[in-house]
C-alpha positions in Angstrom: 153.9 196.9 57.4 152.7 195.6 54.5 153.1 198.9 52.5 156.5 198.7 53.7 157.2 195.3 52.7 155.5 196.2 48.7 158.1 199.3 48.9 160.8 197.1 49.9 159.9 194.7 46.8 159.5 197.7 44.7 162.7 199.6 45.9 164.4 196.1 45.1 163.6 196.0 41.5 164.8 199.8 41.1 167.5 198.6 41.9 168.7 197.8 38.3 167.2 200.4 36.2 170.1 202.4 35.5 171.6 199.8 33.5 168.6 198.6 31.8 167.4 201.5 30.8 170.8 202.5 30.0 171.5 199.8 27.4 167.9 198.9 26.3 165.1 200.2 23.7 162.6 202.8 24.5 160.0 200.5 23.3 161.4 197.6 25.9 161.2 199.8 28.8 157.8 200.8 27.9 156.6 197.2 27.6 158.3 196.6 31.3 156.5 198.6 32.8 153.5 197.9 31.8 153.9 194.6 32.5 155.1 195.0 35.9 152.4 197.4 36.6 149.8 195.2 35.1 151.3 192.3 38.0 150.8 194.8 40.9 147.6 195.5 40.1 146.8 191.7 39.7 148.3 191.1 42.8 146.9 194.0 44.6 143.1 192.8 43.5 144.0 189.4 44.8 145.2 190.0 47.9 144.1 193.2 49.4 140.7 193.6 47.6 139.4 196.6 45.5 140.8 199.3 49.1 144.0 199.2 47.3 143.0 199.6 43.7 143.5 202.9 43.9 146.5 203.1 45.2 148.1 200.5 42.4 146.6 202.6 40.1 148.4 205.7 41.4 151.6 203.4 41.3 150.3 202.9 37.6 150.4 206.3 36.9 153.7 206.9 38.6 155.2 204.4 36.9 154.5 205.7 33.7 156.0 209.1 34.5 158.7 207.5 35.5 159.4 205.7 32.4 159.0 208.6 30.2 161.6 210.5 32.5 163.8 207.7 32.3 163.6 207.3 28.6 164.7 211.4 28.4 167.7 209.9 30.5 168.3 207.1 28.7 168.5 209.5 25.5 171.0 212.3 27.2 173.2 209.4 28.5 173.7 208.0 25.0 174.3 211.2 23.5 176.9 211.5 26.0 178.6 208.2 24.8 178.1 209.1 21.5 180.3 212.3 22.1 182.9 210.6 23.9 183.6 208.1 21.1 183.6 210.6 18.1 186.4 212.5 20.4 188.1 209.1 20.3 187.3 208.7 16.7 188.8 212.0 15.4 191.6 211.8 17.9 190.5 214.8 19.6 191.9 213.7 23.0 195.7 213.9 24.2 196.1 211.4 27.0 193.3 209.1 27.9 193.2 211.3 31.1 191.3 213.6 29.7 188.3 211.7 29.2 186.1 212.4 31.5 182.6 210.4 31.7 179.6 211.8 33.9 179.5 210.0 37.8 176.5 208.0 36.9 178.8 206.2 33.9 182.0 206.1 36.1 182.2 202.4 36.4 183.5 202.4 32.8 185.4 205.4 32.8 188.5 203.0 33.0 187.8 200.5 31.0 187.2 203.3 27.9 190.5 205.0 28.8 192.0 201.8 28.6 190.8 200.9 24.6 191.6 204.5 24.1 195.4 204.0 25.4 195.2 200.6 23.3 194.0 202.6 20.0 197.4 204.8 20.6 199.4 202.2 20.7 198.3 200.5 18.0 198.3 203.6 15.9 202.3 204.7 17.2 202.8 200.6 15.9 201.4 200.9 12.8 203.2 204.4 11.9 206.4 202.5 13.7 206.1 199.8 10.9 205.1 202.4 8.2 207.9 204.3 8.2 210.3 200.8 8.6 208.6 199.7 5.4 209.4 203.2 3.5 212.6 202.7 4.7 213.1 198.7 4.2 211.6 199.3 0.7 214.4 202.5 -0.2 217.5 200.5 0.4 216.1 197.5 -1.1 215.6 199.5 -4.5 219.0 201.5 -3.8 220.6 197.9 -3.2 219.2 196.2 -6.0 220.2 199.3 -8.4 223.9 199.0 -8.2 224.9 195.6 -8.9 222.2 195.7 -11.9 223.5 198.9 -13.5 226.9 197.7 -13.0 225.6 194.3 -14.5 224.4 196.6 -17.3 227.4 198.8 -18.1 229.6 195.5 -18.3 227.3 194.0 -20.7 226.9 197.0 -22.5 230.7 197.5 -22.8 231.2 194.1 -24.3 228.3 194.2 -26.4 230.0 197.9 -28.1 233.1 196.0 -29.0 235.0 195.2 -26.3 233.9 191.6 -26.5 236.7 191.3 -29.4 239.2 192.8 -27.4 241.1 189.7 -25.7 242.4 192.3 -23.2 239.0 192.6 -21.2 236.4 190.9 -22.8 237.8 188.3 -19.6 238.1 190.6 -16.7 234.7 192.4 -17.6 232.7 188.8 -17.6 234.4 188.0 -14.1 233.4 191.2 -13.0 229.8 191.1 -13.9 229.6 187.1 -12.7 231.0 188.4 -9.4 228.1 191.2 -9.5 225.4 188.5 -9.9 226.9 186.8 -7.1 226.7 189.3 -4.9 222.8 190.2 -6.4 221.8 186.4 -5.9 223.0 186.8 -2.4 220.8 189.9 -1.3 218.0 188.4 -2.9 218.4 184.9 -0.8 219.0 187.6 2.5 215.9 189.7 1.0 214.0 186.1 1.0 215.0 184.8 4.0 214.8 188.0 6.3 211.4 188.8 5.0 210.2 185.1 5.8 212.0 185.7 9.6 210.1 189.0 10.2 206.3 188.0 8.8 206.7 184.9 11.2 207.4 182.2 8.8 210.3 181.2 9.6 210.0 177.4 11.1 212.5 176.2 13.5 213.3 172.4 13.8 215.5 171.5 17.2 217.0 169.0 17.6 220.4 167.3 19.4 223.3 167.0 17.7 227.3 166.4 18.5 228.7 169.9 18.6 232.1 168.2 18.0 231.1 166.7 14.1 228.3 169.5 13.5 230.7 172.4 13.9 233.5 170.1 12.0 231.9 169.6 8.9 230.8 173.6 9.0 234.3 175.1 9.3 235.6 172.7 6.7 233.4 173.8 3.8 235.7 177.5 4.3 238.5 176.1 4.6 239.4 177.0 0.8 238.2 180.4 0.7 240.6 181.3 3.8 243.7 179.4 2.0 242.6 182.0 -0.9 243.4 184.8 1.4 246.3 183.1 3.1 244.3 182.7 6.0 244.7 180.7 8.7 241.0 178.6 9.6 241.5 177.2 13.2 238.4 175.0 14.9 239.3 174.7 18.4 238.8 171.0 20.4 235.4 171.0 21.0 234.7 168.2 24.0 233.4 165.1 22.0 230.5 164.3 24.2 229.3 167.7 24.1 225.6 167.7 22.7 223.5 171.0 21.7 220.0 171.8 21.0 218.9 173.9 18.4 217.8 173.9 14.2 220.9 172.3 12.9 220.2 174.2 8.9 219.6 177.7 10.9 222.9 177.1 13.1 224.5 176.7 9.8 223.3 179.7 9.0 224.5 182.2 11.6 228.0 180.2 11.4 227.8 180.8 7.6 227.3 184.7 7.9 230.2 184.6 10.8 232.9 183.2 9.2 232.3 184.8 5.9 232.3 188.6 7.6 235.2 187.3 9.6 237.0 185.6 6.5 236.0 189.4 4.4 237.5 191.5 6.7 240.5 190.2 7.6 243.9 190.3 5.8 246.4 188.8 8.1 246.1 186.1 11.2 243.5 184.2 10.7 239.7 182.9 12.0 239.5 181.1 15.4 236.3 179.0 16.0 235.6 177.9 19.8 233.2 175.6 21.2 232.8 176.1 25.1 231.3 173.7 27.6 229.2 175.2 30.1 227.1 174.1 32.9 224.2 174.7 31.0 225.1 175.3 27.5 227.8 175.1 24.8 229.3 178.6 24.0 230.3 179.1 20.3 232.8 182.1 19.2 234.0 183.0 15.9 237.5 185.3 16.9 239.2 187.3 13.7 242.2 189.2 13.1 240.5 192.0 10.9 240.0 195.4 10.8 237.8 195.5 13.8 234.5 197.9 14.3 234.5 201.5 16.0 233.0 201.4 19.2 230.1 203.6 18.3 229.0 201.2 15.1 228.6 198.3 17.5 225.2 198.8 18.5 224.0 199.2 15.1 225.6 196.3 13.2 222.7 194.3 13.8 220.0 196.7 11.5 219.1 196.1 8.2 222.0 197.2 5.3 224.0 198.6 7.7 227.5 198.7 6.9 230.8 200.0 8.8 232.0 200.6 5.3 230.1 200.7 2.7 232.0 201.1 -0.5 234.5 197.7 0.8 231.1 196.0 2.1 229.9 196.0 -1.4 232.9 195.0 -3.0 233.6 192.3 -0.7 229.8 190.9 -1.6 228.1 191.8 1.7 224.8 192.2 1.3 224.2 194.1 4.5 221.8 192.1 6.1 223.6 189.0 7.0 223.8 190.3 10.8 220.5 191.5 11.1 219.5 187.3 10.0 222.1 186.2 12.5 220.2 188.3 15.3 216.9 187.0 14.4 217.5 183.4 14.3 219.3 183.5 17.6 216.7 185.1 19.1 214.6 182.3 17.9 216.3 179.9 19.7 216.4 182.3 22.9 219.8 183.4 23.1 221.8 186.3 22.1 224.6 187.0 20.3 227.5 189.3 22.0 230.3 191.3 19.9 233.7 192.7 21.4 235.6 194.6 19.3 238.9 196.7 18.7 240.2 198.7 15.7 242.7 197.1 13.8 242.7 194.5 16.1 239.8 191.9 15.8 236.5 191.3 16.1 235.1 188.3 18.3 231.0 187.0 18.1 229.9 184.6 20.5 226.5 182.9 21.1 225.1 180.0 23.2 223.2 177.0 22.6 221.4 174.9 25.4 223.0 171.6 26.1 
């Protein structure tokens, strides 16, 4: 019985050796067990007297062999590991199926697929925002190109002796002022768009009367629609109505709106309506214009996209006005919605929480 018991003691502290030896040095293990072996003997000579000596030191000797065996394991285990994570290294797998660990190291099997399936991703992300970049940093030097050479040619003109001539020396400084306009709006959109995406852009809510707010906004375009021969219509918006939201970004996303919806219309007129809502104030901006194809709609929201490009420049549109619109609604957790027709209209509406 008592051999038993000592086996049961003995079986007990095998119990952990796999991971031990598993994730310890050779040197450690080597140390344990002569310490352990050292306490069995101790407590053999104390107990039992010198009749079981020789069987502790038969437990001694076993012990030793099976430290040096388990060291041998400990080294083919690691080599194992080690081959696994240079596969992951040099991307050797497909899927993270295909990892395959021995039954003994099973219990991480998943947790290994799952930082390999994490590695993916990240990599996909990071070729994802690679290529955007390539991309983001083409049409910013294609966009900054034209209004510059233009700039250039004007001044150039002028410079060669048309300055003297009374006949354009005029027209050719309004045309390049107009040009630097339309440059010092893309860089403010370059600025501002770049500040949205790397997460600096900070919001500031706040409540404020829809019915002044959106008064005082619509007012300030009031002039560039009489230039047109426009009609600028703010519908009654109900004078109690209060919304939430950055009052300077708001201004924003109305600013882009009824400028596009000023640009590209040539008869009617701009309607601006403030809804009441059970749980929110709807805002639409409603045009007369040209109106956008149905298969352009999804995509008037990316970066430098234009429906037409050649009229988009003229008319000043730096082709990311939309794409900051999107953002800082999205910001302040709503969406903005677009229904169009050709030669017909265009309406944009958004909501704001109450």
């Amino acid at each position: 019985m008592k051999l038993k018991k000592e086996w049961v003691i003995s079986s007990r502290m095998f119990k952990h050796i796999p991971q031990y030896i598993l994730f310890s040095k050779a040197q450690d293990i080597w140390r344990t067990a002569a310490f352990i072996s050292f306490l069995i003997i101790v407590y053999v000579l104390g107990f039992h007297g010198i009749g079981f000596l020789y069987i502790s030191i038969l437990f001694f000797l076993f012990n030793i062999g099976m430290m040096v065996i388990t060291i041998r394991e400990k080294h083919r285990r690691t080599e194992s590991l080690k081959e696994i994570f240079n596969k992951i290294k040099n991307n050797d797998y497909e899927t993270s199926q295909e990892i395959e660990l021995p039954s003994y190291l099973g219990g991480i099997q998943s947790e290994i697929r799952s930082m390999y399936e994490k590695i993916q991703d990240d990599m996909d992300y990071m070729k994802k925002l690679e290529k955007v970049r390539s991309e983001f940093l083409g049409n910013v030097s294609h966009e900054l190109r034209t209004p510059i050479f233009t700039i250039q040619g004007y001044i150039e003109t002028l410079l060669n002796g048309a300055i003297d001539d009374q006949k354009v020396n005029k027209q050719f400084l309004e045309k390049a002022s107009r040009h630097t306009n339309n440059l010092n709006n893309l860089l403010n959109d370059l600025i501002d768009i770049s500040m949205i995406e790397s997460g600096q852009m900070r919001l500031s809510f706040s409540y404020f009367n829809a019915e002044k707010y959106f008064s005082s906004v619509v007012n300030e375009f009031v002039p560039q629609a009489e230039k047109k021969s426009l009609k600028l219509l703010l519908h009654e918006v109900p004078p109690t109505l209060k919304l939430l939201g950055d009052k300077e970004k708001i201004k924003q996303v109305m600013t882009n709106l009824i400028q596009n919806a000023i640009r590209y219309t040539e008869t009617g007129g701009v309607e601006i309506m403030i809804e009441e809502e059970e749980k929110s104030g709807k805002i639409t901006i409603k045009d007369t214009g040209i109106g956008i194809a149905p298969e352009y709609l999804d995509r008037i929201f990316e970066r430098f996209f234009r429906v037409n490009k050649a009229r988009s420049k003229e008319a000043g549109d730096s082709g990311l006005g939309l794409a900051i619109v999107k953002h800082i609604l999205d910001a302040h957790g709503t969406k903005i919605e677009v229904q169009s027709k050709l030669n017909k209209g265009t309406s944009f509406s958004f909501r704001l929480k109450k």
